[in-house]
N, C-alpha and C positions, 0 to 999 in steps of 0.2 A: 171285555173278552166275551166273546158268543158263547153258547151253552154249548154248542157242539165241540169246542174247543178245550172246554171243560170238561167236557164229558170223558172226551178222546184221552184226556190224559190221567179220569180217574181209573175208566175199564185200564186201560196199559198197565199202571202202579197197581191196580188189584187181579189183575191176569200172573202180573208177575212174579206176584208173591204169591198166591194160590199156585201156581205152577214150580216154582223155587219148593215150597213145600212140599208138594205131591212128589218131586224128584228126591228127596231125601226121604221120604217114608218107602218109597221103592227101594231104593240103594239100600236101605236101613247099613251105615254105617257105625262100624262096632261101640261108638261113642253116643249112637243116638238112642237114650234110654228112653222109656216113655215118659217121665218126668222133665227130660231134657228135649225132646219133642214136644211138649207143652209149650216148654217155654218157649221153645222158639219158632213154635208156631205164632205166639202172642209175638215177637220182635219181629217177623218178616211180616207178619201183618200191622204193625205199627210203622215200623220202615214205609211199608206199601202205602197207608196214609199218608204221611210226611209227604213220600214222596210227590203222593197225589197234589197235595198242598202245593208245594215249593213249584209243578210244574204247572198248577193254574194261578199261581198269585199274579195280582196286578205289576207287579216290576217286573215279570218275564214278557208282560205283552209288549207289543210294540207301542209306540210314545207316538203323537199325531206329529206330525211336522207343521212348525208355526213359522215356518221362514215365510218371507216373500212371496216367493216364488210357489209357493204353496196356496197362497192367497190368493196369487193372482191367476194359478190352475183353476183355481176353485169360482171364480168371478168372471171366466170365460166360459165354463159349462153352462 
């Protein structure tokens, strides 16, 4: 996987929980104590990791194609 692709999908997963965040400290909804705002600033920025993980790991890229006719694109170039 290229870096740029890497990349792309760490900013996304940390825009989006830095912004998930930033929406619930504006609302400040009657359940969000500052205690309970810690933590769950710590869990939407773990998520945000995860996520980051799980959308750069190698099983999401795509897999080369070893057919034939793969080979034989590749041997006409």
């Amino acid at each position: 996987m290229c870096m740029q692709c890497v990349t792309t999908g760490v900013v996304a997963a940390g825009a989006t929980a830095t912004g998930l965040r930033a929406w619930l400290n504006t609302h400040k909804p009657a359940w969000a104590t500052p205690p309970r705002m810690k933590a769950m600033t710590a869990a939407i920025l773990t998520l945000g990791v995860l996520a980051a993980g799980v959308s750069t790991s190698p099983a999401s890229s795509a897999q080369p194609d070893s057919s034939a006719a793969a080979t034989t694109r590749q041997a006409t170039r």
